[in-house]
N, C-alpha and C positions, 0 to 999 in steps of 0.2 A: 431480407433475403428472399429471392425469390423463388416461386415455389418448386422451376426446374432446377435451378441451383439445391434448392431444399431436395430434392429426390434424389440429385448425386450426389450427396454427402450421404442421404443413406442408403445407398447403393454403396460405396467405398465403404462404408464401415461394414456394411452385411457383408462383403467379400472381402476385406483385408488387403485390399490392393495395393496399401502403403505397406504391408507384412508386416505390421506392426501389433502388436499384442497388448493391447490398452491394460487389461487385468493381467500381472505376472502370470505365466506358462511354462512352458517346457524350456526355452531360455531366456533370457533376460529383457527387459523390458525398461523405460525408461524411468518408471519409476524407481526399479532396485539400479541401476546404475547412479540415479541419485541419490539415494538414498546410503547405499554404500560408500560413495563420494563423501557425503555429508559426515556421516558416524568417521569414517578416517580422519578428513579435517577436524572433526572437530578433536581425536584423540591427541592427533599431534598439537594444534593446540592449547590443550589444556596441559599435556606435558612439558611444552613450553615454556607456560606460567609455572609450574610446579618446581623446574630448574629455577627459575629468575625468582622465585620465593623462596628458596632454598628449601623444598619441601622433597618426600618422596612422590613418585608418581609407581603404580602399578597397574601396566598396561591390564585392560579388560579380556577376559576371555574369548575366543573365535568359537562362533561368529559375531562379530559384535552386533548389540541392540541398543536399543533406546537406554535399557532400563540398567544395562550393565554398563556403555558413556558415562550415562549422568552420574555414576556411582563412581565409574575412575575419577571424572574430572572433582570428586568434591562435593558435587551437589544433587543426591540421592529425588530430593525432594523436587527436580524441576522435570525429572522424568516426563512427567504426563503435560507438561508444556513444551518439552521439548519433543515428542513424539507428535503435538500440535500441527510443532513449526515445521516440520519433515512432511506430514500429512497436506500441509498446504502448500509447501512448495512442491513436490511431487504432482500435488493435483490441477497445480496451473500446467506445471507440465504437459499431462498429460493429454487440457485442455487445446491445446495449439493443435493437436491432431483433429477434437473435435469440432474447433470452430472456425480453425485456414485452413482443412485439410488440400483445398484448390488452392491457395495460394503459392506458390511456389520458392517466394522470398523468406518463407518460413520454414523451408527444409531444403535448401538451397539447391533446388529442382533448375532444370532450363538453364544452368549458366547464370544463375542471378546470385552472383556471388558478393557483387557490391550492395547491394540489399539487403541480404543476408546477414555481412558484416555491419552493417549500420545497423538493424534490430540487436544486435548483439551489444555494440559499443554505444549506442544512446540506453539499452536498459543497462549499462553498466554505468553511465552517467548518474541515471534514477536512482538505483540503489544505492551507490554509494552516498549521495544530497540526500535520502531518507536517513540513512544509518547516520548521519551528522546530526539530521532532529530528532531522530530516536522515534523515528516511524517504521519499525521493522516490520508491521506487517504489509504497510504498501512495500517495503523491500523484499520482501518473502515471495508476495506475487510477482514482482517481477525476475528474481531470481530464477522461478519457474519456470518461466517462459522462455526467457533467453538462453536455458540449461536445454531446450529441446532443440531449439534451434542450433546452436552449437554441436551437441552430439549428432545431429541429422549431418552434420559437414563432413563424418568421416564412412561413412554409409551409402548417403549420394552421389560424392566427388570421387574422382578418381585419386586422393589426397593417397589413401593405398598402394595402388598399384603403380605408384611413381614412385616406391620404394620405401617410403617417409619411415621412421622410427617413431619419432616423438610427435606429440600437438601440433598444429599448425600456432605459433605463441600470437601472430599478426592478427588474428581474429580478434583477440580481443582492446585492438589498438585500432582506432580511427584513424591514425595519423598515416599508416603505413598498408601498404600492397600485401595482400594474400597470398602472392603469386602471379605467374605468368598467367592469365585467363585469355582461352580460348577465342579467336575473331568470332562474329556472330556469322561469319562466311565460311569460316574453316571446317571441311570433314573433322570427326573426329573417332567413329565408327565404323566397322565394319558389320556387317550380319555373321550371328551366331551360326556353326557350323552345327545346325541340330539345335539341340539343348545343351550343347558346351560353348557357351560363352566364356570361356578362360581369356582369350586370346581375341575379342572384340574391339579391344582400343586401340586405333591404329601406333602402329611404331613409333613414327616420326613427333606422336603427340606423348609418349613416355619418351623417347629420346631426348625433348628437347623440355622439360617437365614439363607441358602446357595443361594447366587445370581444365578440366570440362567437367558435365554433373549429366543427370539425364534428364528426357525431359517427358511429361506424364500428363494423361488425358485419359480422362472417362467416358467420352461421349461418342458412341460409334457413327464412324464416317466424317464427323465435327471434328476431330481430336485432329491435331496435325502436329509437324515439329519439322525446321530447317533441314535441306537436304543433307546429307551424310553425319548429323549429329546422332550422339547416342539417345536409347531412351531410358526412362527406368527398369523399365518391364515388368513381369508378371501377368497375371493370368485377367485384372483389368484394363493396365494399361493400351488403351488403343495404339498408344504411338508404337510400341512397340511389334505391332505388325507390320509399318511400315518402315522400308529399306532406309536403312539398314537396321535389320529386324534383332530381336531380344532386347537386352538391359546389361545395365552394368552394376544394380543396387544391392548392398550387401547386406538387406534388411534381417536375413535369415540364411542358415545353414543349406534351404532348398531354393534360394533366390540366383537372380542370373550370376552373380558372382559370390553364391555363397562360401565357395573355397575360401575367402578372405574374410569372411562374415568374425573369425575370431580377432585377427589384426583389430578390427572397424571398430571392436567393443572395446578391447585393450586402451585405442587411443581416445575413444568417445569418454573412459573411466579417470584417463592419463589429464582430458583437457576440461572435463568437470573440476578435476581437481586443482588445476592451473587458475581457473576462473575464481574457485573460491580462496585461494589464495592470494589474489590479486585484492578483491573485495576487502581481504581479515588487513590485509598492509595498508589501507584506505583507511578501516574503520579503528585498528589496534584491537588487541586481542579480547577486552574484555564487554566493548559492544559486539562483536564479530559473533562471538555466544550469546550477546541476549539478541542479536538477531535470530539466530537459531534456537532460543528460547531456554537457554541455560542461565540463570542468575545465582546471587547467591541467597541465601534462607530459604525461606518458603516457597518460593516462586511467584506467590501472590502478593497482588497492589493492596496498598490500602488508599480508600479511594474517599471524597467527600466531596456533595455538593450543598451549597450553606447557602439560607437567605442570610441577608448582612443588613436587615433592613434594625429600627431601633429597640423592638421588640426583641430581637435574637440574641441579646447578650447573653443570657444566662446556658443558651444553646449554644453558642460560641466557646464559651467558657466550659461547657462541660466536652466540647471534642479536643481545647486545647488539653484540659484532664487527662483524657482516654489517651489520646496521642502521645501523649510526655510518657503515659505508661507503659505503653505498646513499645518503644523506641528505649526506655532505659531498659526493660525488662528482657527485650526479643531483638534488641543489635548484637552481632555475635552470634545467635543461635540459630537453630533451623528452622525458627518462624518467625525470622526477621523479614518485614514486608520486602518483595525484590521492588518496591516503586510507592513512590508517594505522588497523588493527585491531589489535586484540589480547586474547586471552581464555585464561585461566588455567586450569587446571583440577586436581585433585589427588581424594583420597577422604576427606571426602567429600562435597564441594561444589563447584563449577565458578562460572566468572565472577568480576568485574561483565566484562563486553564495554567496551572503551575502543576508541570510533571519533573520530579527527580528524584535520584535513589539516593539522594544526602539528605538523612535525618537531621541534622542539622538546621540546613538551607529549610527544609519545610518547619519544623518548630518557628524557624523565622518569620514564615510568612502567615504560619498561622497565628502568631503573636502580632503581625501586624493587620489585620482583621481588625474591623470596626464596625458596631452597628449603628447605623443611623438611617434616617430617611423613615420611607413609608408612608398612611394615613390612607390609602385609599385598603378594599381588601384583597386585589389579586397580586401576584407577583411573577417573576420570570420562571417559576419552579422549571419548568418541563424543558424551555430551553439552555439552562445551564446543563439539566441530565443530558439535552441530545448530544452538548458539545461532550459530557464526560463519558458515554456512550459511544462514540467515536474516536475514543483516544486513549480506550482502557485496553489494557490485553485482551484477550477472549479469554473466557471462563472468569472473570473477574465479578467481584463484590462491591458494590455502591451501596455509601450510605446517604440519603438524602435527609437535611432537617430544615422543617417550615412551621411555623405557625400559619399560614395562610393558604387562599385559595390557590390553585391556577389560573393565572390570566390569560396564557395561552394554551387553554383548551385544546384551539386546533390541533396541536401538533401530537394529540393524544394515540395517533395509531401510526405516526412517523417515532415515538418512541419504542413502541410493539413492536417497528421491523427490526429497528436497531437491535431490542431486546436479542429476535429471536436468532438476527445472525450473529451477535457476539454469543449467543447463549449465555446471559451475565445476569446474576441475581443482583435488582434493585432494592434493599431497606429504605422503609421511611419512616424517619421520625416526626411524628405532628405532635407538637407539643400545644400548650393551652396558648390563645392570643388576648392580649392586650385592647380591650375593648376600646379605650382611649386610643389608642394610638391608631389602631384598623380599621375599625367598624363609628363610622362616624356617625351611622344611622342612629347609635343608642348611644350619645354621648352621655347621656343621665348615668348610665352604669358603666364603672372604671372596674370591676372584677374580671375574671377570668373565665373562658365560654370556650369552650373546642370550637372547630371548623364546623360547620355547615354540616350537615348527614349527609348532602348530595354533592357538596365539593369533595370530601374527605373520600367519598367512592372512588372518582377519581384514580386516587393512590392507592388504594385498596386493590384494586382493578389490575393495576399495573404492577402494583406487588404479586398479586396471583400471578397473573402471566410471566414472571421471571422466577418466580420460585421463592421471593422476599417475604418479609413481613409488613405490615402495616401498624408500627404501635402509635397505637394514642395516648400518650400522655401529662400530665400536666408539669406545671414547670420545674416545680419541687420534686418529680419524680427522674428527673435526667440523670442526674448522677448514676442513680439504680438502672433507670434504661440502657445506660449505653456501654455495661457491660458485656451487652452481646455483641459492640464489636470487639472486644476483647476474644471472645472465644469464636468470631469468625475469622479473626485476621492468622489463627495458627492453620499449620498444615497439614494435608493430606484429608479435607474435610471431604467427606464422600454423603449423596443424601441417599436414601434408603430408604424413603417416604415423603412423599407431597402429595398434598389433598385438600380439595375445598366444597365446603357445601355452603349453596346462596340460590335458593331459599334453603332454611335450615330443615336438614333432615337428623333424625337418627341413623346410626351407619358403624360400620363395624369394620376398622381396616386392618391388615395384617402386614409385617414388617420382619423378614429377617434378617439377624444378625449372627454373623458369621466369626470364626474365631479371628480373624485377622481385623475386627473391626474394636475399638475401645474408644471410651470416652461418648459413648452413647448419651444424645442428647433429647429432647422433647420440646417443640417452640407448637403453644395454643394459641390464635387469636380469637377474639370472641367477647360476647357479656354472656355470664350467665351460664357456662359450658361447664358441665361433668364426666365424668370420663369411668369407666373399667379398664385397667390395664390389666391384662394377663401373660406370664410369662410362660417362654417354652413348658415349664414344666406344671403349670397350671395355677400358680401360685399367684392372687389377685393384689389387685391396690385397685381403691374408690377414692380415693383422695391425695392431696401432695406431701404426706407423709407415711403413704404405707411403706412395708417392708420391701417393693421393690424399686422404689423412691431414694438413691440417697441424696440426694440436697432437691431444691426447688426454690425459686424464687415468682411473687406474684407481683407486677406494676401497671399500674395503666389496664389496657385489653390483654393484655400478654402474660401467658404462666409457661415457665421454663422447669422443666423435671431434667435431674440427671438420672439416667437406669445404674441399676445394679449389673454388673459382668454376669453375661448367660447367652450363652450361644442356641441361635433356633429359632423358631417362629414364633413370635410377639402378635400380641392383637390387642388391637383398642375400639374397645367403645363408646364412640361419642354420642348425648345427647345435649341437645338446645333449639330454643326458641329463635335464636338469632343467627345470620351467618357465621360461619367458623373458619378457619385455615387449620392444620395439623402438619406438621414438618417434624421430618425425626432423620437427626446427621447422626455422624460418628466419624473417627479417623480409621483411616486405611489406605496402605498403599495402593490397594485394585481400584480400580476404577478402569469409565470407558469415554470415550471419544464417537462423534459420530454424525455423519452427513446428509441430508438427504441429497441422491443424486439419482442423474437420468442417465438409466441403464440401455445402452446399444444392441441388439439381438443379432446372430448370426453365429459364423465359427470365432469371429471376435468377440466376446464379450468385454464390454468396456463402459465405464461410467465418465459421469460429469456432474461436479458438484452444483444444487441450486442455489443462484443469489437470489431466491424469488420461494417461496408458500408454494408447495408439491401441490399437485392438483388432484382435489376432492373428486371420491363415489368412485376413480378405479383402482387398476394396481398401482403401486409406487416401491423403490425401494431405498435401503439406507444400507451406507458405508459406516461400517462399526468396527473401532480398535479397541485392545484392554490394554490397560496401561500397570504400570507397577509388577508385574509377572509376566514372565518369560512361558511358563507354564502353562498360563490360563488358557480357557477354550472358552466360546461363547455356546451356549444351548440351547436358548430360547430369546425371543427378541417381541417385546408386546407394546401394542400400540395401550394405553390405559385414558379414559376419557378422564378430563381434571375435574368433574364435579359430575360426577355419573360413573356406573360400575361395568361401561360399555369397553369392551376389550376385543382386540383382533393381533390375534397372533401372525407373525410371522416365518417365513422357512428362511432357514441359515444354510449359507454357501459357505465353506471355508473356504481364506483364499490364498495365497501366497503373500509373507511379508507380515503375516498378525494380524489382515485384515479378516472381517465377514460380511460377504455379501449378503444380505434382508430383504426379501420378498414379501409385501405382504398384498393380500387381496383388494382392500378398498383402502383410501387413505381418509378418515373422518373430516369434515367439515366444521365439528365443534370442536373443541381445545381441548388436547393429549397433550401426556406425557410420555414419555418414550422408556421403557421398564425391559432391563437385561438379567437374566440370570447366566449362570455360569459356573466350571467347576475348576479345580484348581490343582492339579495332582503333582506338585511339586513333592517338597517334604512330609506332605498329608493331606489325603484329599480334603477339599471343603466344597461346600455349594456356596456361591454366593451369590447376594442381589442389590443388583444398583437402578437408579433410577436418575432419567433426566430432570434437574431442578424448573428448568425454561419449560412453558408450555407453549405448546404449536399448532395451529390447526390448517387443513386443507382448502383450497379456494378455487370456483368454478371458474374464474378470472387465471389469463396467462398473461404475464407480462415480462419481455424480454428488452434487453439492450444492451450493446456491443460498442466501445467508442475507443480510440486512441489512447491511451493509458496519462499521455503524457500531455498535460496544460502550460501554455506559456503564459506569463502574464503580460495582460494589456491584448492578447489575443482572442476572438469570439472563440469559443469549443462549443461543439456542436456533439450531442447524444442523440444521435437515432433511436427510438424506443419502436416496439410494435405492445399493442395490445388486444385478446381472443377471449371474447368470453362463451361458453360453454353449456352455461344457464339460461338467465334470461336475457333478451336485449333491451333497448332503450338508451338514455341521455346518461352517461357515466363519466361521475367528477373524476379529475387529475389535480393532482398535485404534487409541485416538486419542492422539494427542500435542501438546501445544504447547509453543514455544520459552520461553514466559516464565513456565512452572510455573503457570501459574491453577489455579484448582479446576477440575476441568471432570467431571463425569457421561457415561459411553456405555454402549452395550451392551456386550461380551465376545467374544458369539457372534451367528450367525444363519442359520436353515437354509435351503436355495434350492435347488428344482428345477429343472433343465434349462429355461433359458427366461421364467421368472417370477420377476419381481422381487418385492425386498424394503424396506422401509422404516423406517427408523430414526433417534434424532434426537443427537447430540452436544449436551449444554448447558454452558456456560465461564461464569464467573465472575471478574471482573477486582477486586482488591484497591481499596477507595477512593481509597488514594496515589498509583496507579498514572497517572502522568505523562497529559496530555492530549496527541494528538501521536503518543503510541508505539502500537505496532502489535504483533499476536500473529498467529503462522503456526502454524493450524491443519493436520495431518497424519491424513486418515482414513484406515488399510491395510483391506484385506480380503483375508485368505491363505485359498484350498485346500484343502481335508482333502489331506495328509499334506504340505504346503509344495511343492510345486509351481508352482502360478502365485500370481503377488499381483499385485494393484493399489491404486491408490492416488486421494486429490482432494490437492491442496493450496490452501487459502484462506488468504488473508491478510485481517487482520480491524486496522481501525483502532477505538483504542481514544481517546472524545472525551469531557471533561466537557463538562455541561452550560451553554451559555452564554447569558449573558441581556445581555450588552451589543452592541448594534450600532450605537452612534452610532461614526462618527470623531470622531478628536482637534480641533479648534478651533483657530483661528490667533487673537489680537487685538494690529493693530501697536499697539506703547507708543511710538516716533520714526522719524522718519525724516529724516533730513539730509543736503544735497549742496552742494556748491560748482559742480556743473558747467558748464559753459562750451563752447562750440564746440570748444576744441582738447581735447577727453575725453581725451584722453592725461595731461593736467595737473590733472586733478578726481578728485574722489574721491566716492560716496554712500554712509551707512551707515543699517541698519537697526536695530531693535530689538524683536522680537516674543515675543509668550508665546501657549505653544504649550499648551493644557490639555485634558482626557480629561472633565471633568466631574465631579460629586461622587460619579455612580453609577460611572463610569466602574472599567476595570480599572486603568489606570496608563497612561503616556505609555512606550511601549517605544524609540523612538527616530525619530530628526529626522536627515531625509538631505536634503542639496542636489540636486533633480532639475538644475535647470537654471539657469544662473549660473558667472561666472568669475571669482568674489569667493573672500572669505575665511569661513567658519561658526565657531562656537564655540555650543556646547550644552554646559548644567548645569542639573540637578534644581535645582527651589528648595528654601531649605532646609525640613524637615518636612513637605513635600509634594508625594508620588510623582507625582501626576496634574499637577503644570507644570510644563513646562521651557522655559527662555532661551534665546532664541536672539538673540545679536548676528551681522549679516554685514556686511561690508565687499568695496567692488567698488567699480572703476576705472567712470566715465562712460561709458567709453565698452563696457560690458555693461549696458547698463539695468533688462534682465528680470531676474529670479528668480522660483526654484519651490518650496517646500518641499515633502517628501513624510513624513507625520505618521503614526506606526502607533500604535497601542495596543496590549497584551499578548495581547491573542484576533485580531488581524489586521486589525483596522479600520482603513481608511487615507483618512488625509483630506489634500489638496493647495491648497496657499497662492500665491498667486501676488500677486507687489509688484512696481511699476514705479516708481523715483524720480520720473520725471513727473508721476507721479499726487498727489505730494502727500499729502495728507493723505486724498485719497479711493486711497488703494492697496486693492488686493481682497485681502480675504479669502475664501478657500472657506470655501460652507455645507458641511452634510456632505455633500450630496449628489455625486453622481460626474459630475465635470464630463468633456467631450468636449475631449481637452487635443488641442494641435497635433499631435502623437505619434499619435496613435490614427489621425487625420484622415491620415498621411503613411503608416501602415503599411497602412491600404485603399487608399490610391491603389498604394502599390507592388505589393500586390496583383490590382490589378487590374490594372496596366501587366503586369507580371507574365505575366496570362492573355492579353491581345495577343500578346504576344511569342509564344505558344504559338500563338496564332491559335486559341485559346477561347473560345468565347460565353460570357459571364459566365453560366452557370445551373448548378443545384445540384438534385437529387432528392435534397428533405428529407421524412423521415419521424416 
């Protein structure tokens, strides 16, 4: 970007000349229109499921939340992932303002309405090919994005003032016309009489509905716009001084047409909602949620990554153990894992990544696991984590186990980034190696020897920086070790304390625990470590069986104490000779969420989440939610240094939606944890304190990049990167990495002066096989002359073939027959329909029963994929039915049959019909904002 481009963007945000309100305000913003959106869909959907399972459903209380959703739909425990998934798509959202706010194809400025529509219906291509692999967070981001661009259509265009009622439904259809859009010759403007713009769009252009939008410049005297078009207006727009002067944008209640400013929101809420019910009919209902981050149990993965080499049996053997017991004990319950991974890795290959939520299927694959190979000492450790780093949820738990060194060291601070943007604790289990089989150096001695003191750092290293453990050891002790994935895989684990001292000091930490917290845990690593535990009320323990002790277990470096129930402030004192870790969890529903992001100054205050390490020695700030209570406040927000007692507080914003903005003065350089207190005055006040498990540190180093979202294969992609360093200059390594091995081309090196950036470009190359759907997480470092500081960007890049089919599937009934009669209890009506894709068509992917309390049976016919049969049968007294039709790229077409009808029963065209669904989640919507006591409006940009 260059650097006058760079001044008007923040120019436009210091004046709000898009009238757009980045942080919720006085009224609506883009994020609570999505958000609203999202909490409706998702209710109606889980009500859905609740009929078709013959279950009760009880709508959530107004105004709905996160934490009361997850609670109607069944699954309490996915709260704080599903307030995640809302957190990240809102915030790509909000991003399109920040980084096209000149663009015009991104808020359908200038008449670029064929543009407009293409970002919309290629990101609806991407999302729906991720939600097929079950990559919902590249789906999530793009959700975001194309959620702003769509709401800006009803705001910009004159879609209003031609009378419209409902969504525009063409938008999100590639196949088909918007509308009549405006000649690039045609007036379509007159000048505001004053400041009443009511009556600016000429006649003849609402007579005949011809769409126009306005068109928008910041740059005085540069800024121009064809003659007699509108412009946006407002108080930056240049164009809008020129004839024909004011705007037509209905950003706000004081914008040129804010008279209309409530319509604009109404249908911006109406065709959020239209969109994510296209997507749920693409994916079916029970991905559609765990896009949105609703599963069922716990929420959380259980995750492994395994050396498979000949040494690893007995480590093998003990997670099939662990596994078999997690899965007979916790399927069914609410710490049943919502995902099972697992990724192999040996020298000198790594993978395939097996991700699925059938306990089943994975006991399968983990029974067929085998060890063999090996003789040299390194192995793939660190590239099996990147891929399972990449592929895990966020906020997830890895467990890795190796006898052996890393062989690929390098990739030691491409794990870090990973680490710190999933914020995911890595476990590593090093168990004892097989001298004979590893270490050829001492073939004389076939006993058993731990790793190296300066490999086994390594993972030590990396455990600290994610919040994990590092246990050491030996083989006979596995069984006992790997009970703590037993008690990490349950839920609602919240940590309360992490800390490490290396070199070893003596040190005195304090931890409280709050009433809503139980099952209070204690994890030491360490040789040689003793401890004073003191409770709130003074009462000591010196050892793992005093009175405030009740169980403990000692294995390898690692001693596990459970506490005794005592709410209050806890303190422990450690001494040792050696380096230590101290980690102290518990269950509870509170907990927090939370971002670092680059705060915008002016009367807009608005953020942007970082893919990149906050920059060290000034201010910074963070976006923080609390999850699990509706109630809760945030009170204080400390930055806490991970192996030093160096702390800096920050000042809290409250903000609309649950969020709090965090201020704090300098952002450290050395590695923090991020430390919330909070109070809670629901049922009974509490104080409580939580703490970030990930450690994170600040970097003089900026590094940015911006690319295309979307990869074809067999095509060069190209990332533009810049890089600024702020420290010192000199010769500074790059390097790029991605999780799925493509080709990819970078630079090596790049020299930088104090202050002056640099520019460079990453090009990747996806293999033609390469699934439509899946996704590559790009890794750019840039280290320091003599390793020092590094930073880092990480992108994730959806990789799509190219699609040429966009019709939906087709319904044509072949019968219909009833007996029915007044007493419908004693009737029966049956249907018979074919269900076809067409001859261009990709295939008929599947036939789900939207709505109806009959019976379905679907079968291919024979020799031809593109029809399928659908017989249904249903008692008189369900009349309706809905079918919901997908093809293999996502096109979804809906059938609708009434036995009444006879022989005239409706078939859906392809087009996207306005089903009663859509119609019931805007009005809840909008009840919704009553309750709040909200003017239904929205500043769309």
């Amino acid at each position: 970007m260059s650097s006058g481009v760079a001044a008007l963007c923040v120019l436009l945000l210091h004046t709000g000349a898009l009238g757009f309100g980045l942080l919720p305000g006085n009224s609506l913003s883009h994020q609570e229109i999505t958000m609203m959106a999202i909490l409706n869909s998702t209710v109606q959907v889980c009500r859905a499921l609740a009929q078709a399972e013959g279950t009760d459903f009880t709508f959530p209380p107004q105004p709905f939340t996160a934490e009361t959703v997850a609670v109607a739909c069944g699954e309490p425990k996915s709260s704080k992932s599903y307030r995640e998934a809302i957190k990240s798509i809102t915030l790509r959202n909000v991003r399109v303002d920040i980084r096209h706010a000149l663009n015009g194809s991104f808020h359908f400025d200038e008449e670029l309405f064929v543009q407009g529509q293409k970002i919309i219906t290629e990101g609806i291509v991407v999302v729906k090919a991720s939600n097929t692999q079950e990559n919902f967070e590249s789906a999530r981001q793009i959700v975001g994005e194309i959620l702003h661009t769509l709401q800006d259509f009803y705001s910009h265009s004159n879609w209003v003032e031609l009378g419209n009622k409902l969504p525009n439904p063409n938008l999100i259809r590639s196949d088909t016309s918007i509308g009549n859009i405006a000649d690039k010759n045609r007036a379509t403007c007159r000048s505001c009489d004053g400041d009443d713009c009511r009556n600016n769009i000429l006649a003849d252009i609402i007579e005949e509905k011809v769409l126009t939008s306005g068109y928008f410049g910041v740059v005085p005297l540069a800024s121009t716009k064809p003659k007699g078009k509108c412009s946006h207006g407002g108080a930056v727009d240049q164009t809008s001084r020129i004839e024909p002067k004011g705007g037509i944008n209905k950003d706000s209640f004081g914008a040129s047409h804010g008279h209309l400013h409530t319509d604009a929101a109404n249908l911006a809420m109406a065709a959020t909602s239209l969109l994510l019910e296209d997507i749920r009919g693409a994916a079916g209902d029970r991905p559609f949620l765990q896009m949105l981050g609703i599963s069922k149990g716990s929420s959380k993965a259980l995750c492994f990554v395994i050396d498979t080499t000949e040494s690893m049996s007995d480590d093998i053997e003990a997670v099939r153990t662990v596994t078999s017991a997690i899965i007979d004990n916790e399927v069914g319950t609410e710490d049943e894992p919502s995902a099972y991974i697992l990724v192999p890795f040996n020298d000198p290959d790594f993978g395939p990544l097996t991700k699925t939520t059938d306990p089943k299927v994975f006991k399968n694959v983990l029974n067929a696991l085998s060890a063999a190979g090996g003789g040299d000492e390194g192995e793939l450790s660190l590239s099996g984590l990147q891929l399972a780093l990449t592929r895990a949820p966020q906020n997830s738990e890895l467990f890795l186990f190796t006898d052996a060194p890393a062989k690929d060291k390098y990739l030691q601070s491409t794990v870090v980034a990973l680490i710190e943007r999933t914020q995911t604790v890595v476990n590593f289990m090093i168990s004892g190696s097989t001298v004979l089989n590893r270490r050829k150096r001492r073939e004389d001695n076939q006993g058993l020897e731990r790793i190296a003191a300066w490999d086994a750092q390594l993972y030590r290293d990396l455990a600290q920086a994610s919040g994990g453990l590092a246990i050491e050891v030996a083989k006979t002790e596995l069984a006992v070790a790997t009970s703590i994935i037993t008690q990490s895989s349950r839920s609602s684990l919240v940590t309360l304390l992490q800390a490490a001292r290396s070199p070893a000091k003596t040190d005195t930490f304090s931890f409280r625990v709050d009433e809503t917290v139980k099952n209070v845990r204690v994890y030491i690593t360490g040789r040689d470590v003793t401890f004073t535990l003191t409770s709130p009320t003074g009462e000591q323990s010196t050892d793992t069986t005093g009175p405030l002790i009740t169980s403990s277990q000692s294995v390898g470096n690692l001693k596990t104490l459970q506490l005794k129930s005592q709410s209050g402030l806890w303190k422990m004192k450690m001494e040792s000779t050696d380096p230590y870790t101290l980690k102290v969890i518990g269950q509870s529903p509170i907990d927090f969420l939370f971002d670092f992001v680059e705060a915008s100054r002016g009367p807009l205050t608005g953020y942007d989440s970082l893919d990149t390490r906050p920059r060290a020695g000034v201010n910074g700030s963070l976006l923080v939610s609390l999850t699990g209570s509706d109630s809760a406040t945030v009170t204080e927000v400390t930055l806490v240094e991970s192996s030093g007692s160096g702390e800096i507080k920050g000042r809290v914003e409250p903000q609309e939606g649950g969020n709090f903005l965090v201020h704090v003065d300098e952002v450290p350089l050395v590695e923090f944890v991020v430390r919330v207190t909070g109070r809670d005055d629901g049922a009974s006040s509490i104080v409580f304190q939580r703490q970030s498990s990930t450690s994170f540190r600040g970097s003089n180093l900026t590094v940015t990049a911006d690319s295309n979202s979307i990869l074809v294969p067999g095509t060069p992609f190209s990332v533009p990167f810049s890089v600024l360093s702020t420290g010192v200059g000199g010769n500074f390594t790059i390097r790029a990495t991605n999780n799925q091995r493509f080709d990819s081309t970078s630079p090596t090196n790049v020299f930088l002066e104090t202050g002056v950036s640099a520019n460079d470009t990453v090009t990747l190359s996806a293999p033609l096989n390469t699934r439509s759907g899946d996704d590559v997480t790009l890794t750019i470092e840039v280290e320091a002359p003599g390793g020092e500081d590094t930073n880092y960007v990480v992108l994730r890049i959806s990789v799509i073939n190219t699609v040429t089919d966009f019709t939906p599937p087709r319904c044509e009934q072949l019968s219909l027959n009833h007996n029915c009669t007044d007493n419908c209890s004693l009737s029966m009506w049956e249907l018979s329909v074919r269900v076809t894709d067409g001859a261009e068509g990709t295939g008929v992917e599947r036939v789900s029963l939207r709505r109806g309390n009959g019976t379905i049976n679907a079968s291919p016919a024979s020799g031809n994929e593109n029809i399928t049969r659908i017989s249904y049968v249903s008692s008189c007294c369900a009349p309706d039915m809905e079918l919901v039709a997908v093809d293999r790229v996502g096109n979804v077409g809906t059938c609708l049959f009434n036995y009444r009808d006879g022989q005239g029963a409706q078939s859906s065209s392809p087009k996207v019909t306005h089903s009663p669904l859509l119609l019931l989640t805007v009005v809840l919507g909008l009840h919704m904002l009553s309750k709040l006591s909200v003017p239904v409006q929205v500043r769309i940009t």
